[in-house]
C-alpha positions as CSV (number, residue, x, y, z in Angstrom):
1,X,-183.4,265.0,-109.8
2,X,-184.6,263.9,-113.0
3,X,-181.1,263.1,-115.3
4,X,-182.6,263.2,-118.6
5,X,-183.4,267.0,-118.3
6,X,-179.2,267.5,-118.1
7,X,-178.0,269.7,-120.8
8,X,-176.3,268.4,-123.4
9,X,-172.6,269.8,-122.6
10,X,-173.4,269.3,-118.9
11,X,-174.3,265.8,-119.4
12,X,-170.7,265.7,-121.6
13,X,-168.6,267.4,-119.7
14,X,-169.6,265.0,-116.8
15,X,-169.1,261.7,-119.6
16,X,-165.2,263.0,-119.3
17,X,-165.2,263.9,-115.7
18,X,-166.2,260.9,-113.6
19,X,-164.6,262.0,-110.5
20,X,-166.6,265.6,-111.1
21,X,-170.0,263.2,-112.0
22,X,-169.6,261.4,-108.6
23,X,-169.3,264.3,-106.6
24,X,-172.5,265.8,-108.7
25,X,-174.7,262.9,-107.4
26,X,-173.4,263.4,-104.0
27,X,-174.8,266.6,-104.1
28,X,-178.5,267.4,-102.3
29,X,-181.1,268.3,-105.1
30,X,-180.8,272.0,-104.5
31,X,-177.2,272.2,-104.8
32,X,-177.8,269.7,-107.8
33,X,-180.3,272.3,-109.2
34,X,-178.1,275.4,-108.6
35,X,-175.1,273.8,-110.6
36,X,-177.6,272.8,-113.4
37,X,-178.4,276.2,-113.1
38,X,-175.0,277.8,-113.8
39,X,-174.3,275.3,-116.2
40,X,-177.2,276.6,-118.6
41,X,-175.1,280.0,-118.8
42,X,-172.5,278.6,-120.1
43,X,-170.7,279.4,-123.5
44,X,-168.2,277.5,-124.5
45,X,-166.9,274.0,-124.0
46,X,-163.6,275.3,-122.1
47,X,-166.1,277.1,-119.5
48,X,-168.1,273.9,-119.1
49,X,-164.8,271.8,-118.4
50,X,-164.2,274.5,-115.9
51,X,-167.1,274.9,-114.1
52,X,-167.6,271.1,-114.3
53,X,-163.8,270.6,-112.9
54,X,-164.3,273.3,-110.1
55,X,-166.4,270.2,-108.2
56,X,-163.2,268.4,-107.7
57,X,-160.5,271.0,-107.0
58,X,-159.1,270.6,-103.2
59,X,-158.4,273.7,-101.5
60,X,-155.2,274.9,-102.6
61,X,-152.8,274.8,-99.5
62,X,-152.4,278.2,-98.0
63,X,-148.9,279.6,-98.9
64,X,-148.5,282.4,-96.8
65,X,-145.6,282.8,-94.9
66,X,-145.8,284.1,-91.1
67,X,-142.7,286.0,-92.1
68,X,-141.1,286.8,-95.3
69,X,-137.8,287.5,-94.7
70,X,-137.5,283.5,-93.6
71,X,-137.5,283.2,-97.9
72,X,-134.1,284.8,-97.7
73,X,-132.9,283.3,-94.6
74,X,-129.9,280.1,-95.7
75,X,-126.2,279.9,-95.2
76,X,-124.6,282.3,-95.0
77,X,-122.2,283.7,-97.5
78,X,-118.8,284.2,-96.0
């Protein structure tokens, strides 16, 4: 992939991002190409920190409870 064709926020957002640049170039080309891609529909530069920043969030641990009532379970009261 040819860097100097890199939009201008894209390019930025990356300048302030390094752990979102470094997973970028870890990327295949067509995975480079598709996030190039959805970076050119971008609007603002909130969205582009976003969508830049979306390339290093983990998973988010799943929460879920097998049962809720253990929330409420603790000593009890008298």
């Amino acid at each position: 992939m040819d860097y100097n064709t890199l939009p201008v926020g894209l390019g930025l957002a990356f300048a302030n991002n390094r752990a979102a640049m470094d997973r970028f170039s870890g990327m295949s080309d067509d995975e480079k190409k598709e996030f190039v891609e959805r970076s050119r529909g971008v609007m603002s530069r909130k969205e582009m920190d976003s969508l830049v920043g979306s390339l290093t969030e983990e998973e988010k641990p799943d929460l879920h409870l097998e049962d809720v009532n253990q929330i409420f379970k603790g000593p009890g009261i008298g």
